[in-house]
N, C-alpha and C positions, 0 to 999 in steps of 0.2 A: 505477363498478363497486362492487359490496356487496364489504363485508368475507369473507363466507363465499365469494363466484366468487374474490377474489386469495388465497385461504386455498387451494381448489380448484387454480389454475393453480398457485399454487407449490409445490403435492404435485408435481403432473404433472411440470412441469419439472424437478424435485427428481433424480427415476427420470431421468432423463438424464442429469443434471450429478453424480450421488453418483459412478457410476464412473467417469469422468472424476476427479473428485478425487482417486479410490483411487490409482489407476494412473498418473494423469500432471502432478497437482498437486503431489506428494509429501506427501502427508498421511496419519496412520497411522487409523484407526477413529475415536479421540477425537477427532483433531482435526477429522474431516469430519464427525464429530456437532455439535464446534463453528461449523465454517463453515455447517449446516445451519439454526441460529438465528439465525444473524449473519444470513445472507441471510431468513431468514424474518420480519426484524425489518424490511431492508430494504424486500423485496416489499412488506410489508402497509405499510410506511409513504409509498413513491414509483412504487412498481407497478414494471411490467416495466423503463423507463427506468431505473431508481435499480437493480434488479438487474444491469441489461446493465453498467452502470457497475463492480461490485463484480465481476463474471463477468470482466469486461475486466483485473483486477490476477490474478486464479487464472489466466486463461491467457498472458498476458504471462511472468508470475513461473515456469508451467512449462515456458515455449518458453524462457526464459535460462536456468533452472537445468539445462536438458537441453543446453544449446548449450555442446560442449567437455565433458560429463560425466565421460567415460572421465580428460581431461587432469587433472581436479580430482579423480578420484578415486584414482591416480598420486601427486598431491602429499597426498592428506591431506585436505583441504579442501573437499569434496561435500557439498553440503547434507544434514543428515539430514534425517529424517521429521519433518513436521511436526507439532507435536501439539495436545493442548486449549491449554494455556497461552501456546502460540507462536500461534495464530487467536485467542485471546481479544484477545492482547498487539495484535495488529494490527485487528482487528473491533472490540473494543468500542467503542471513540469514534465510526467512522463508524457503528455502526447506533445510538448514542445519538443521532448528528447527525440521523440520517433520523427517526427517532420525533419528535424536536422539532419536524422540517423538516411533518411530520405533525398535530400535536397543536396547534402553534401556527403558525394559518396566515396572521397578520398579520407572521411574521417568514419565512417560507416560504422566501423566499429565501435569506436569510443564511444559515441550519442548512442549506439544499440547498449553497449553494456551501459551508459546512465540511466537512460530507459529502464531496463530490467533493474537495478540497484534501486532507482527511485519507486518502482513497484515492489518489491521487497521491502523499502521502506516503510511504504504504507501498510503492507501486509503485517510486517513483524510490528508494529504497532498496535492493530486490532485484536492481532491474536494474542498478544501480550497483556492488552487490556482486558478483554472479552474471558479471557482461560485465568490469568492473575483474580478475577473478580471471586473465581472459584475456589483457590485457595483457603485451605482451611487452619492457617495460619493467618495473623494480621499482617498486614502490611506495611510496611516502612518508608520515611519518606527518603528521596534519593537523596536529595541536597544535606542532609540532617540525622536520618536513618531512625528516627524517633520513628514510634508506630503511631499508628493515626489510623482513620477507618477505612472502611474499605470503599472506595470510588472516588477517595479523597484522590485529587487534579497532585500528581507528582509521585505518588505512592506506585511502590513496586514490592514482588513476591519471588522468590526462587523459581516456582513453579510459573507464571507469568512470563519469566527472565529466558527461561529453556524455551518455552514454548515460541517468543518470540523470535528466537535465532532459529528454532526450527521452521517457522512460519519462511522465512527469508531464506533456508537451504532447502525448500520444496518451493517458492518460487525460482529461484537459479537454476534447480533440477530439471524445474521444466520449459525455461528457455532450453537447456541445453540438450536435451532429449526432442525441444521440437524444432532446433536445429536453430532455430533466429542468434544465440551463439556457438562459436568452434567448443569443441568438448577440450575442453584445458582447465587445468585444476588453477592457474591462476586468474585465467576468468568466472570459474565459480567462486572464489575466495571472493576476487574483487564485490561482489555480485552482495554478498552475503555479510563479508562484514562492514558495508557502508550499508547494508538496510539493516541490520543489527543498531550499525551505530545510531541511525535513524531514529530510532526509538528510542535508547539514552538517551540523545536531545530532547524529544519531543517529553520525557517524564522530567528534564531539569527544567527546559521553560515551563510546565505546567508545575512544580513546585515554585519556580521562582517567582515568574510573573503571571500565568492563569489563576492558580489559585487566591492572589493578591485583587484578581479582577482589570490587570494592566491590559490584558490580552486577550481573546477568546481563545476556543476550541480550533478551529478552523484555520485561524494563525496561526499556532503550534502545530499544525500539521502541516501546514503550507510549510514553516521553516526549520521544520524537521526531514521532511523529505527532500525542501534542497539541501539538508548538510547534509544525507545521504546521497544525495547526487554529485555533490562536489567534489565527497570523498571520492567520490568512486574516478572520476575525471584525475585526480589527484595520481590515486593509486594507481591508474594504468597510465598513464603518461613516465610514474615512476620503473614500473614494472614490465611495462609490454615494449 
């Protein structure tokens, strides 16, 4: 397909998926201005597949953050809106991945499988957080394993912990089923334990230094999703 027909289809679907964002992503104007680049960087660099992938972490991430809503917003603890710099912090690397995955097509695969890993990273993060909140045990913190409360910046849950690795083997599943990667059990592994590990990181920086206030939010997920991404660079370089 020319560049101007995937330029074409991603207006089109655009008008479908903006209000969707508004209303049930939780995203505030800027930041669905943001997600609207991020995907349009995708689209034109992996087509529909490499979108459905990136579509597949917005509706995940607002079926968790709406599951038990009213109970988190009770305690405090409700996601806000998300905005530019909270989609930048989670988009920029994977639609770097995809333009590479794009521009250089002798490496095609490796930046596709970073892509996908780095979306998984952010995936098993959300759902991690968002499903952990619900736990009806306390939480523990990662660094320490002392219990602390709940929405406390580094704290982690059993139930939280599953959810998050299943977060990241339902995004792998569905690169791989919509074909953007080969169906190999060590391309899904790769896929799944660098967005897993993702989200370790991003609960040790948020004990070590968010919660201290060295860092925000948005920087722990910037550098949590690229150590998901590195892994994954890592791992198939070693593997493939």
């Amino acid at each position: 397909m020319t560049f101007e027909g995937r330029v074409f289809e991603y207006l089109v679907i655009s008008l479908f998926v903006a209000p969707f964002s508004l209303r049930f992503a939780g995203m505030d104007k800027k930041g669905s201005l943001a997600a609207f680049f991020v995907g349009f960087f995708v689209y034109i660099s992996l087509g529909f597949s490499g979108f459905l992938v990136l579509l597949a972490l917005h509706v995940l991430g607002a079926i968790v953050t709406r599951t038990g809503f009213s109970r988190k917003q009770r305690s405090g603890i409700e996601q806000k809106k998300r905005s530019f710099e909270n989609v930048c912090a989670n988009g920029l690397l994977p639609a770097a991945a995809a333009v590479a995955a794009g521009l250089f097509t002798n490496y095609s695969e490796l930046f596709t499988v970073a892509f996908v890993s780095a979306i998984a990273a952010a995936t098993a993060d959300t759902v991690s957080s968002e499903i952990g909140e619900l736990s009806k045990r306390r939480p523990r913190l990662i660094t320490t394993f002392e219990y602390v409360d709940v929405g406390t910046d580094g704290a982690v849950t059993v139930m939280g912990t599953v959810a998050g690795m299943g977060g990241a083997a339902i995004i792998a599943a569905i690169a791989i089923l919509s074909g953007i990667l080969v169906s190999t059990a060590p391309l899904f592994l790769i896929a799944v334990v660098s967005g897993f590990a993702g989200t370790i990181v991003d609960s040790i920086l948020g004990a070590a230094l968010e919660r201290k206030g060295v860092i925000g939010n948005d920087l722990v997920n910037l550098f949590s999703i690229s150590a998901g991404l590195l892994l994954s660079v890592l791992l198939y370089v070693s593997v493939i």
